[in-house]
N, C-alpha and C positions, 0 to 999 in steps of 0.2 A: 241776323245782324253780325258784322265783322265784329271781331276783337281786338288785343293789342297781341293776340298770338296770332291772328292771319297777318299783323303788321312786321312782327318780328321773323314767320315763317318767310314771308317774301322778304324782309332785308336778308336772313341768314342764307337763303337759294342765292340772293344777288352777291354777297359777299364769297360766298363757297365759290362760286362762278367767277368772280373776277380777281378776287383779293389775294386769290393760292398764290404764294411764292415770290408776291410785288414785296418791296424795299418798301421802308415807312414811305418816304419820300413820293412815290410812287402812288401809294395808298392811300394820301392825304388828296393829290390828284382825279385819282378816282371818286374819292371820296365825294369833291367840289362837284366833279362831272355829272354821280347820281342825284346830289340835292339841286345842283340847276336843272336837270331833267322836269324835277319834280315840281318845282318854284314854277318853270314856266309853265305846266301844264296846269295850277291851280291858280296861278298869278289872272287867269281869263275871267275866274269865278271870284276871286278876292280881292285882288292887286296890291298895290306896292303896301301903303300902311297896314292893312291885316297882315298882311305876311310877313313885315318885319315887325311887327307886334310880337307876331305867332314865333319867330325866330330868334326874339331877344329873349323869349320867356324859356323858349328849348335851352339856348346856350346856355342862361343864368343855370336853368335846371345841369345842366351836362357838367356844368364847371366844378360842381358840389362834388362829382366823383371823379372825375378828369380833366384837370384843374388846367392841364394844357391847350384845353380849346381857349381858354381868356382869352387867347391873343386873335382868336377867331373875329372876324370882321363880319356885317350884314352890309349886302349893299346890293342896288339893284340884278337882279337876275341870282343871287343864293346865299353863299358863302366865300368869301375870300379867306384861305389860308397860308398867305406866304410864309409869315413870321414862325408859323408850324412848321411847312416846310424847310425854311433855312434851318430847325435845329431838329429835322425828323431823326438825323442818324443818332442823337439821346435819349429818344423815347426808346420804351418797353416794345419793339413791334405786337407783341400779344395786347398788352392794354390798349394801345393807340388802336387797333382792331374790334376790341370791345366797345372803347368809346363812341368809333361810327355806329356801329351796328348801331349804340345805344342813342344816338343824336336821330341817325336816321330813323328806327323805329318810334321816337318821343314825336319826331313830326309829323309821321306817314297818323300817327293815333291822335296829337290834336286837330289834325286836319280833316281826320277821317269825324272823330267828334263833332266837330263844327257842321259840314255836313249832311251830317247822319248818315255817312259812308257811302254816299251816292257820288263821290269821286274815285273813291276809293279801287275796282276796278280798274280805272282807268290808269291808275295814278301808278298800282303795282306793276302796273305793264309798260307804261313808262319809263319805270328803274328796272325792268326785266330787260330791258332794252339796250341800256349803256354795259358799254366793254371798255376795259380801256385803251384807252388809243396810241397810238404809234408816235415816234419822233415826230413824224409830217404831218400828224394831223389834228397837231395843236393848234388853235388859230393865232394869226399874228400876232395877240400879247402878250399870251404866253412865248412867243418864241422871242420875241424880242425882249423881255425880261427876263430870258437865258443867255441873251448876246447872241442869238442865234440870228441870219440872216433872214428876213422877211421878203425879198426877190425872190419870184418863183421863179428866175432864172437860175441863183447862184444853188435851184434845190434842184435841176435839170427838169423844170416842169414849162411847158410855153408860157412863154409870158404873153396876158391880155392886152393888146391897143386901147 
């Protein structure tokens, strides 16, 4: 049977992996990228009310030590963290990197709990999976909640008929 150390090994692999060297900003980014990976691949087995059950109870819990998630929002497909991001350059980047690990691994182990870890392969490999991504390959609302232009023309890409 899995534990909450095969949960935290695979966040700590996924974090060493992608998190080296990113800006809070950045990392808060990522951060949303792993937990929607992960929301949608168990959202097939639970859906929308268990998961954000399951994600109100993580956050309350996370807030206790890293009071800066509060402003964390749940809402279809994971976590939204703007109000994080607009003040990530205040955070500790060391703590705000504990925090995920510590959010991500509180999920990846109620989940895996509920279960009886028979997602739980699936689920590590999942967030084994996200990198983070490039300028271009945020989807339009993230880009457009940068001001950033959503024509795939004005990014020199063809634009669709």
């Amino acid at each position: 049977m899995t534990d909450v150390h095969d949960h935290r090994t695979c966040v700590n692999a996924w974090m060493d992996r992608t998190a080296n060297g990113l800006p809070p900003e950045r990392l808060i980014q990522v951060f949303e990228q792993g937990f929607a990976v992960v929301w949608q691949r168990v959202h097939q087995t639970l859906g929308d009310v268990t998961l954000t059950a399951i994600v109100d109870r993580v956050l309350y819990t996370a807030v206790e030590q890293y009071p800066f998630f509060s402003s964390a929002k749940v809402q279809a497909g994971g976590i939204r963290c703007q109000e994080l991001r607009d003040h990530a350059d205040s955070l500790e980047r060391d703590h705000l990197v504990e925090g995920i690990r510590f959010v991500l691994t509180e999920f990846l182990t109620v989940l895996g709990n509920l279960t009886a870890e028979i997602l739980t392969p699936a689920l590590h490999s999942e967030l084994s999976k996200v990198a983070p991504f490039s300028r271009d390959e945020r989807g339009p609302d993230e880009r457009e909640s940068r001001g950033e232009p959503q024509n795939p023309e004005s990014r020199g890409e063809d634009a669709k008929s």
